[in-house]
C-alpha positions as semicolon CSV with decimal commas, in nm:
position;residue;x (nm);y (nm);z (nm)
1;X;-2,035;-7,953;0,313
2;X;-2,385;-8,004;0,164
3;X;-2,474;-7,639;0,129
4;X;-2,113;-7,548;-0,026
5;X;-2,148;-7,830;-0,324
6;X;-2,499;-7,699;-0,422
7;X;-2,335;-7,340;-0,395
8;X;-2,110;-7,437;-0,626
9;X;-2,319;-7,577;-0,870
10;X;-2,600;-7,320;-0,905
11;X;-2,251;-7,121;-0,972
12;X;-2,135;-7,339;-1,260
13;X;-2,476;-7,354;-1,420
14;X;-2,523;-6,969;-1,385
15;X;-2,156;-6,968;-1,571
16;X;-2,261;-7,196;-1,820
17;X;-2,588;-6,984;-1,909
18;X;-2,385;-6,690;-1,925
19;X;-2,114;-6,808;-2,186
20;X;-2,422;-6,971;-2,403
21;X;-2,621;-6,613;-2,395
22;X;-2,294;-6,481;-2,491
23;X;-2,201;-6,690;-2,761
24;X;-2,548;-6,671;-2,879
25;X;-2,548;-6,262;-2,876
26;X;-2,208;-6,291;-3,042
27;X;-2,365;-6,482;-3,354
28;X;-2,663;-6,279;-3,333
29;X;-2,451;-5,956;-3,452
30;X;-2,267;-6,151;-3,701
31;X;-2,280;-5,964;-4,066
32;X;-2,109;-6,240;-4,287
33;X;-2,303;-6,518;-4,428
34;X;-2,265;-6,814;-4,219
35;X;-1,956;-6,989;-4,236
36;X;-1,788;-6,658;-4,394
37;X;-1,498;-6,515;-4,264
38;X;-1,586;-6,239;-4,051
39;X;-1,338;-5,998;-4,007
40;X;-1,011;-5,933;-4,223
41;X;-0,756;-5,773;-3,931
42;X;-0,942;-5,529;-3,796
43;X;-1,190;-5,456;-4,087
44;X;-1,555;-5,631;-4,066
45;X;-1,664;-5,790;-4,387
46;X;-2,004;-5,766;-4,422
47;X;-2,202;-5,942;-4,691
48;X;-2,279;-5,872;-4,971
49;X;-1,854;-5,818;-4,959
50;X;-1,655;-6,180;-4,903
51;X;-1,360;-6,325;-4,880
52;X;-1,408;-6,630;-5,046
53;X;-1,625;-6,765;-5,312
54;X;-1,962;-6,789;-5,227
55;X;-1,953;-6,534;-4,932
56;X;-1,971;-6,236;-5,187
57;X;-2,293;-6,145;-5,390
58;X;-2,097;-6,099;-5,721
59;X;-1,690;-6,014;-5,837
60;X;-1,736;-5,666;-5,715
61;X;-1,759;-5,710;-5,393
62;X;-1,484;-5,997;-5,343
63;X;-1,226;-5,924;-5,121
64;X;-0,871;-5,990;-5,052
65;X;-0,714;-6,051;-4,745
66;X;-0,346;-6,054;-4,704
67;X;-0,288;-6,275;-4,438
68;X;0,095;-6,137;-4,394
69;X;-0,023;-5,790;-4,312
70;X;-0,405;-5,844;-4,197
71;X;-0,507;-5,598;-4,484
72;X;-0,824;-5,624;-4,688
73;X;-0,800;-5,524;-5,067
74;X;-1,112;-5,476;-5,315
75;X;-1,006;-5,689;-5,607
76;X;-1,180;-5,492;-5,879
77;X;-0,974;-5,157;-5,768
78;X;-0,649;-5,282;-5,551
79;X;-0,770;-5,069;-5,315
80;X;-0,682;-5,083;-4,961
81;X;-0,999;-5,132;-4,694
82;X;-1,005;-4,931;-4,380
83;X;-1,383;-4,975;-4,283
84;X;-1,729;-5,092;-4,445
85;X;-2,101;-4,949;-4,369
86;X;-2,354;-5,126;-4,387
87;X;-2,602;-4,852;-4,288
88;X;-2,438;-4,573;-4,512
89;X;-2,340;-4,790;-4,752
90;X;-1,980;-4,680;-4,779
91;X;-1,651;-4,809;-4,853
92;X;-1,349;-4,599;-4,720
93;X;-1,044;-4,734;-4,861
94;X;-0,675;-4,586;-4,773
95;X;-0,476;-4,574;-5,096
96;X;-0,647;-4,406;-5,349
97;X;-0,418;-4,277;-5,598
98;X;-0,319;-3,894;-5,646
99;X;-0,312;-3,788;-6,049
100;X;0,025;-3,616;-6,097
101;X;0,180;-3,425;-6,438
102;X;0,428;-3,259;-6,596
103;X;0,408;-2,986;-6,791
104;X;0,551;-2,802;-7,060
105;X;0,829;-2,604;-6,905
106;X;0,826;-2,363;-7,202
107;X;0,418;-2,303;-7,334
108;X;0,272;-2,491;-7,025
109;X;-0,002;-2,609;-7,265
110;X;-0,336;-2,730;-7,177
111;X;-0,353;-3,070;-7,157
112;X;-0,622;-3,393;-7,141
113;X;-0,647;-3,629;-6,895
114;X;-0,783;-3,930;-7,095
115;X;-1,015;-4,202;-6,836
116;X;-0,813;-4,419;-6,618
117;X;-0,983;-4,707;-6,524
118;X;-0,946;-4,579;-6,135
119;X;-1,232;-4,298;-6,275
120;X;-1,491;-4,596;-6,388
121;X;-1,639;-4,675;-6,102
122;X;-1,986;-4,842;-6,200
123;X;-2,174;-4,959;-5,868
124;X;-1,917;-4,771;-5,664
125;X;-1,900;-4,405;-5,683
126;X;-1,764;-4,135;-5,514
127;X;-1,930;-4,024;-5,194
128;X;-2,016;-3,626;-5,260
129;X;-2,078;-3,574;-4,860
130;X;-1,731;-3,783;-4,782
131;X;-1,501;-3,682;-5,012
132;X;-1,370;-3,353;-5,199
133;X;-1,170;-3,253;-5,519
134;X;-0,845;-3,095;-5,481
135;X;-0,574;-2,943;-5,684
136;X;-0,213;-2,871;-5,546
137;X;0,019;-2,663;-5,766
138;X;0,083;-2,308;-5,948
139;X;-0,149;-2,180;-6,218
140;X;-0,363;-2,448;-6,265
141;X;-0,718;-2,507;-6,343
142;X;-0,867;-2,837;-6,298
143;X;-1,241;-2,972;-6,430
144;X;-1,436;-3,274;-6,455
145;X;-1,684;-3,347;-6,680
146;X;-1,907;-3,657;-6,727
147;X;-1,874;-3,885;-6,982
148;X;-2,263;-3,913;-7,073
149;X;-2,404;-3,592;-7,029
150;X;-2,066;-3,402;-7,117
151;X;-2,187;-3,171;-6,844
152;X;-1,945;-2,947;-6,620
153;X;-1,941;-3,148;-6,296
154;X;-1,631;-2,947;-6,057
155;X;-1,359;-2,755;-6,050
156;X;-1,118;-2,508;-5,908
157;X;-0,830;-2,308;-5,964
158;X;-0,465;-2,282;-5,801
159;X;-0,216;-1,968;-5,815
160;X;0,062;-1,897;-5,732
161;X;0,337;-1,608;-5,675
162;X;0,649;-1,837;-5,595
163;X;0,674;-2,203;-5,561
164;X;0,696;-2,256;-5,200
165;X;0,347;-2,140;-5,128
166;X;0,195;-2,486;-5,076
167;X;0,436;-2,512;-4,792
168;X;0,361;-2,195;-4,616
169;X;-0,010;-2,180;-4,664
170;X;-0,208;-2,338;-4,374
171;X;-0,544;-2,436;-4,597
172;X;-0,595;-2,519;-4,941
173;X;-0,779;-2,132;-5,044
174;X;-0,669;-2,138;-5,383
175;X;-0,300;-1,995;-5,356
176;X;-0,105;-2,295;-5,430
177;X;-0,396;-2,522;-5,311
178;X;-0,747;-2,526;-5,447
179;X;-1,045;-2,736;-5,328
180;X;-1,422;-2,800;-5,396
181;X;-1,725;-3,008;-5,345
182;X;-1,832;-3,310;-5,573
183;X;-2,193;-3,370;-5,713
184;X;-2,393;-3,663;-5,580
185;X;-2,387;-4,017;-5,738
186;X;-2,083;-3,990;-6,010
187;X;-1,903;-4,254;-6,114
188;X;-1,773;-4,246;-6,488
189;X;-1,584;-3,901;-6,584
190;X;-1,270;-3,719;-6,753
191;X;-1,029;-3,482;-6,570
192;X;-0,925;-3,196;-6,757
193;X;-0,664;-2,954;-6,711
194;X;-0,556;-2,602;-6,787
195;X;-0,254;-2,381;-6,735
196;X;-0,374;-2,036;-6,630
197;X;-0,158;-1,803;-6,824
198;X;-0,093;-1,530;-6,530
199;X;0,127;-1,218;-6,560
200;X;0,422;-1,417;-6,375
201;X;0,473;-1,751;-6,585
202;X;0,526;-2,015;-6,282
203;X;0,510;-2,335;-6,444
204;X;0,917;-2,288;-6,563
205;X;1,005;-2,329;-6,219
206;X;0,704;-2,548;-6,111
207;X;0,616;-2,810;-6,371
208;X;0,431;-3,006;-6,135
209;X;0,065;-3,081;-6,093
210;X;-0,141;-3,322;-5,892
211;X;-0,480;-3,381;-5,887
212;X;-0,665;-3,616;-5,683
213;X;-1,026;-3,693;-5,429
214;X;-0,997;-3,715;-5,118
215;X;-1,170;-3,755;-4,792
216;X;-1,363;-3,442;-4,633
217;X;-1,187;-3,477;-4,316
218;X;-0,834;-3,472;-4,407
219;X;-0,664;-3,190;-4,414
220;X;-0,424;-3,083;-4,694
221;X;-0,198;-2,779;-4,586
222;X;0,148;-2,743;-4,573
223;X;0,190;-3,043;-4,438
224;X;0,141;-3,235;-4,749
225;X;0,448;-3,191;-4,966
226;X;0,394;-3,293;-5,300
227;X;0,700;-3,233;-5,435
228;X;0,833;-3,506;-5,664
229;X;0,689;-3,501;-5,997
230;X;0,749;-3,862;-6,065
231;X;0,668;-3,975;-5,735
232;X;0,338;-4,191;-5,658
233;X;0,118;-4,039;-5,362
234;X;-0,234;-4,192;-5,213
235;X;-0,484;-4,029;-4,981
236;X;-0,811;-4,185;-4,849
237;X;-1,140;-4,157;-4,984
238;X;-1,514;-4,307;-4,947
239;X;-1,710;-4,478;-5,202
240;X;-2,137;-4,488;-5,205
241;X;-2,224;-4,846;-5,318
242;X;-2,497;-5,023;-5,405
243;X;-2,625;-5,394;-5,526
244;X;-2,772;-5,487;-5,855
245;X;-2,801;-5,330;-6,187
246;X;-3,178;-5,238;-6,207
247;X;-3,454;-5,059;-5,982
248;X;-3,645;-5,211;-5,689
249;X;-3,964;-5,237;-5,912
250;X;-3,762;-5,420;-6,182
251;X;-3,566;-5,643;-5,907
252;X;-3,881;-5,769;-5,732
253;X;-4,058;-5,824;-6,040
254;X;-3,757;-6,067;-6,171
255;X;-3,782;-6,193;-5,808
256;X;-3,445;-6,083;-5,772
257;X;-3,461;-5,835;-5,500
258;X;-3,154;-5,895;-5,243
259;X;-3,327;-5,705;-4,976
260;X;-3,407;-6,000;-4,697
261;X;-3,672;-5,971;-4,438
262;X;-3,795;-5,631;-4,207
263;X;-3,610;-5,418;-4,504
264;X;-3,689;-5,201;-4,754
265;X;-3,583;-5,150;-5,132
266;X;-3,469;-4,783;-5,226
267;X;-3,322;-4,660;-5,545
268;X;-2,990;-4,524;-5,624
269;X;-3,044;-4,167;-5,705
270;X;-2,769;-4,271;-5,995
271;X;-2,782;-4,531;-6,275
272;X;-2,664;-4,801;-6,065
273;X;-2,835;-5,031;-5,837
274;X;-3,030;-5,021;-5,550
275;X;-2,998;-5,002;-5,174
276;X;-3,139;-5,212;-4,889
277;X;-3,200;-5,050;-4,538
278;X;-3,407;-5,209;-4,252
279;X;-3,704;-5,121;-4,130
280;X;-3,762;-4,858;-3,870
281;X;-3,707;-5,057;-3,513
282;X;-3,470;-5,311;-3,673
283;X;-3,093;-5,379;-3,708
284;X;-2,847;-5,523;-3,870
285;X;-2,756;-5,665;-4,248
286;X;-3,028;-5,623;-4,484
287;X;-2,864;-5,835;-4,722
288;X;-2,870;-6,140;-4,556
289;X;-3,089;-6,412;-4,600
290;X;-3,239;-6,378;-4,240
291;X;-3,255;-5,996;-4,305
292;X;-3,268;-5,729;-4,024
293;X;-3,332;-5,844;-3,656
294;X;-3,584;-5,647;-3,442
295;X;-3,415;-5,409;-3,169
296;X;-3,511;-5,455;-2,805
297;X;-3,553;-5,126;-2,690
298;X;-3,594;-5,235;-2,369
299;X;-3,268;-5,354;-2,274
300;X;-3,158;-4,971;-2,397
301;X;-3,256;-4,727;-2,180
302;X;-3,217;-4,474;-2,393
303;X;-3,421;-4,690;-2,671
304;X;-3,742;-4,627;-2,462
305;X;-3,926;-4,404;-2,225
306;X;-4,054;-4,635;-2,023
307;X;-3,828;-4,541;-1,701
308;X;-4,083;-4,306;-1,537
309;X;-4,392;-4,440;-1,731
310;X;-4,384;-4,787;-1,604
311;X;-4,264;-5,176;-1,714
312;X;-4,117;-5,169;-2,098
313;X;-4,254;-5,467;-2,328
314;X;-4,045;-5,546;-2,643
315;X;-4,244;-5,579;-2,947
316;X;-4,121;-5,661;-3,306
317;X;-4,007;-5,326;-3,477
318;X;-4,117;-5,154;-3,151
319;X;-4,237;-5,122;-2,798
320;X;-4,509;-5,023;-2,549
321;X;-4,524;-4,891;-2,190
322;X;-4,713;-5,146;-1,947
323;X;-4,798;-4,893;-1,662
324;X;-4,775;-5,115;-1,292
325;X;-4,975;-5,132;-1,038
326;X;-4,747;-4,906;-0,832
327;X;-4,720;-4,652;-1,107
328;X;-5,079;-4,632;-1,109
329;X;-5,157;-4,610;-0,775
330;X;-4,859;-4,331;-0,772
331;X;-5,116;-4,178;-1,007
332;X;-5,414;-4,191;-0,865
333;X;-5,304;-4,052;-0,488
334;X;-5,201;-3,708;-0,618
335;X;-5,535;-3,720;-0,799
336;X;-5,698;-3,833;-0,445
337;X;-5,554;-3,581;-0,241
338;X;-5,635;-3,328;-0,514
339;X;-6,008;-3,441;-0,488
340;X;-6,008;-3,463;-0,112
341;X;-5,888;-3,104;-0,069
342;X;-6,125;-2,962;-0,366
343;X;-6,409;-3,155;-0,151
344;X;-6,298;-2,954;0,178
345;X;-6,282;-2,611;0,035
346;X;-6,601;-2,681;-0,152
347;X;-6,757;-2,753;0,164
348;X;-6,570;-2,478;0,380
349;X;-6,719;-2,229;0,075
350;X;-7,085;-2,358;0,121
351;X;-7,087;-2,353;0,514
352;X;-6,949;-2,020;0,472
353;X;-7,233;-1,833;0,216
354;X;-7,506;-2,084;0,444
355;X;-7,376;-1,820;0,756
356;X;-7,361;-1,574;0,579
357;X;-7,703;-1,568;0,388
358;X;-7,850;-1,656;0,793
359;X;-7,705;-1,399;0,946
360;X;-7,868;-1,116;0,650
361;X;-8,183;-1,257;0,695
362;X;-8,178;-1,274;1,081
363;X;-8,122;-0,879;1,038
364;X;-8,430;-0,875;0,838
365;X;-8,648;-1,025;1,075
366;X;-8,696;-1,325;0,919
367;X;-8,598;-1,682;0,901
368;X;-8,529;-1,851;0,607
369;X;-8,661;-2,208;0,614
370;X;-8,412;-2,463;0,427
371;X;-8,675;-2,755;0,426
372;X;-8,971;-2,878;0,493
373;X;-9,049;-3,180;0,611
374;X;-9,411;-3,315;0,567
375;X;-9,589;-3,562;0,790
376;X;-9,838;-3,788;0,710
């Protein structure tokens, strides 16, 4: 009876260690300030974003969450959230909206697309590797330009021989669908738009234009039938964001630099901001106050290289490859044996040539004395 009560407790403490560990590894990967909401449905909120006051850096990162539908909305730009990096420092949101018009049925005249505040976009701007610009319609031609330089940013063109060639055209080429990349880092900008004044008039029949980003890895074919002029449509696209409105050099000098510890401070290629990334060998949320935590490569085998090399010993940012004494001694008898055998054909060589070097001189007539050995 003894031996089963002190089984079962050496069971209940091993449980109890293993729920702490696990509660403590669970709070370890935490990436809200502490006492923050976490998670908003199924969408992490990291900081510097928040729910509530005081678990955002500033208004442009505060967050809504609708309870009744477990959504998270970005309160500066309604926007819906589908997931936030850290690491990339992107924002992927679900309802941006798609720019439609309607044209002049008789002259189709060019028109102006005046800024919307959807196309200000400050510290959050349009990811150029994430997203693309695309036009759906009939003889259209479709430009941005930035607001400060006034420079020609991107652009295509869409024709079109009859109206139902958006439907029956499998990618967006340019007949009835045009598409094309986006410059890095722009955030403040003015759509324009042109008729293309083609041999067959189209825009009679096909007043409609829309005009929108949208992520790289969605598709728009003939499955996307934008057909109603007046009708609101949204696709998903990925924002680049960053923190602050000045450079790391400026920010640490104010001793306002967000970055926490084992990070590093880079600049925004743009006008806005900064970014904070940890340091090589660490993980987690730079922005916190507790910064990035070191990685323990040796609980990842595929972290280290330690497998055939010997014991692996976790250092902060890194690690190092303690070589045991069976590792070493695996070493060393290869090297032995190697030796040994040298030693034995060394020695197999020299008896050899001392036969053979005897054996010429015994033909001679002579002996060949090796040594001498003197007496007093």
């Amino acid at each position: 009876m003894v031996p089963k009560s002190r089984l079962l407790l050496h069971l209940m403490i091993v449980c109890i260690i293993s729920i702490f560990f696990q509660s403590h590894k669970t709070a370890a990967v935490s990436l809200a300030l502490d006492g923050c909401q976490e998670k908003c449905g199924n969408v992490e909120i990291p900081y510097p974003f928040g729910i509530k006051k005081g678990c955002y850096l500033d208004g442009q990162f505060e967050i809504i969450c609708d309870d009744s539908s477990n959504s998270a909305f970005l309160v500066d730009f309604k926007m819906k959230i589908e997931h936030i990096s850290i690491p990339h420092h992107h924002v992927r949101v679900s309802n941006f909206p798609v720019l439609n018009m309607t044209f002049n049925r008789s002259s189709g005249e060019s028109l102006r697309v005046k800024p919307t505040p959807e196309f200000n976009f400050r510290r959050f701007s349009l990811s150029h590797t994430k997203n693309k610009f695309v036009v759906v319609g009939c003889d259209l031609y479709a430009y941005i330009v930035d607001n400060t330089s006034k420079e020609f940013l991107t652009g295509c063109g869409s024709l079109c021989n009859r109206t139902d060639i958006v439907r029956s055209t499998s990618s967006c080429s340019g007949f009835g669908c045009c598409q094309s990349s986006l410059p890095k880092d722009f955030s403040i900008f003015t759509l324009w738009v042109n008729r293309i004044n083609t041999l067959k008039e189209s825009w009679p029949s096909d007043p409609c234009g829309f005009f929108f980003f949208v992520a790289t890895d969605i598709q728009i074919d003939h499955r996307h039938n934008f057909s109603a002029c007046n009708e609101r449509y949204y696709v998903p696209v990925v924002f680049n964001w960053t923190v602050g409105n000045t450079s790391c050099s400026n920010a640490k000098q104010k001793n306002d630099c967000r970055c926490g510890p084992n990070s590093n401070c880079y600049d925004n290629d743009g006008d806005w901001g900064y970014r904070c990334i940890c340091n090589p060998g660490y993980q987690g949320n730079p922005y916190l106050p507790k910064g990035c935590e070191d990685i323990d490569e040796c609980i990842k085998p595929n972290h280290n290289d330690c497998q055939e090399k010997g014991r692996c010993i976790n250092i902060p940012g890194s690690h190092y490859c303690q070589r045991s004494r069976g590792h070493i001694l695996a070493l060393f008898i290869p090297l032995g044996v190697g030796l040994a055998a040298g030693l034995l054909i060394l020695a197999a060589i020299t008896l050899w040539l001392f036969r053979k070097i005897k054996k010429m001189n015994e033909r001679k007539g002579c002996s060949v004395r090796l040594w001498t050995v003197k007496g007093n």
